[in-house]
N, C-alpha and C positions, 0 to 999 in steps of 0.2 A: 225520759220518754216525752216525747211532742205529744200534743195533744193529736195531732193526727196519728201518731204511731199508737196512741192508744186505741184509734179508732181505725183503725188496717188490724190489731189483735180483736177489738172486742168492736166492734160495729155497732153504732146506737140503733140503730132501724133489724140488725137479724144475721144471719138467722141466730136465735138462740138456744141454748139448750142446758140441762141442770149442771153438766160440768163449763159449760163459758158462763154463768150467771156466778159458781164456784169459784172460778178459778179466778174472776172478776173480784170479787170480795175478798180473795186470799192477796190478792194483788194491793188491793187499798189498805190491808193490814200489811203487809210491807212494805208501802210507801210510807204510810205515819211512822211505822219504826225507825227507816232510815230519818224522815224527818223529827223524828226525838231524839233522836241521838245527835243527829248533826246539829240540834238548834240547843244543845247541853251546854251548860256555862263554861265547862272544860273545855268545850269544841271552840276553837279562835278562826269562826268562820268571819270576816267583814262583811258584815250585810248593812249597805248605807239605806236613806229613807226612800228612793223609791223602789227598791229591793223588797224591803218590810211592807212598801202601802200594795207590791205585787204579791208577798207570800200570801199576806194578808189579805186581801180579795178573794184570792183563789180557793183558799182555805174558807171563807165566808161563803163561797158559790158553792163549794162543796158541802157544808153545811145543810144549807138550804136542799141540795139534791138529796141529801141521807132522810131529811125531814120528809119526802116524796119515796124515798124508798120504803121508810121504816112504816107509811101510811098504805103503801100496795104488800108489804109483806105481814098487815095484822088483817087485811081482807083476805088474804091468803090462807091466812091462819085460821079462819072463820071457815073459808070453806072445809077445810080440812076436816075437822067435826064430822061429815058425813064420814070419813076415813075410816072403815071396818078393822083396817092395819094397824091405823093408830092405837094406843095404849098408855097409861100410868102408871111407868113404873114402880112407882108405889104403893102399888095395888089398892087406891081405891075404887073401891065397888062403886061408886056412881056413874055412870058413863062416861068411864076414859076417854074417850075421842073428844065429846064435851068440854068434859073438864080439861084435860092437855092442850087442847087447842085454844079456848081460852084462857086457858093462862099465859098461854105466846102472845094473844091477842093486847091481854092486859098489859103485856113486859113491854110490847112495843108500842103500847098507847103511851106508856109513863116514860118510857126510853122519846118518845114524841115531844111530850110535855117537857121534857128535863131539857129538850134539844131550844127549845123556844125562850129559855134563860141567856140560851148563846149566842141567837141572833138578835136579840134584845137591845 
């Protein structure tokens, strides 16, 4: 898919909604599969150097974009706290909402941190 065909499916400007924001992230998890498979030392794909300095960029820019997600989806995760629906399913008694939500907030802070070793 062209980068325009991605952007005729999933439109960076809108409208959006919880199943295109879904379906959007289901989509980047099968792209990196196809791209782990295909980039497997059994796979005899020929990728000469300015093949690898493009996979490579794009791969690098996409990076950097997850690093801008994983940062709107731990404020996310903050508000969520007010969520009355929210819960711990392991029932602890401290205020589930709190505590659940913060702990998303943490995974995606350190999932943030761990990301900054790779554009490094």
């Amino acid at each position: 898919m062209t980068g325009a065909e991605l952007s005729d499916r999933w439109a960076p400007d809108g409208p959006h909604s919880p199943e295109s924001v879904a379906s959007a992230a289901e989509a980047v998890d099968g792209l990196l599969h196809y791209l782990a498979r295909a980039t497997a030392p059994w796979v005899r794909v020929e990728l000469n150097g300015p093949e690898m300095y493009r996979i490579i960029g794009e791969l690098r820019s996409g990076i950097g974009r997850l690093d801008q997600v994983l940062d709107q989806l731990a404020h996310r995760s903050t508000e969520l706290a007010g969520d009355a629906s929210l819960y711990d399913d392991r029932r602890d008694p401290r205020y589930p909402a709190d505590l659940t939500a913060g702990l998303a907030r943490d995974a995606l802070a350190a999932a943030r941190h761990d990301l900054r070793d790779v554009l490094a």
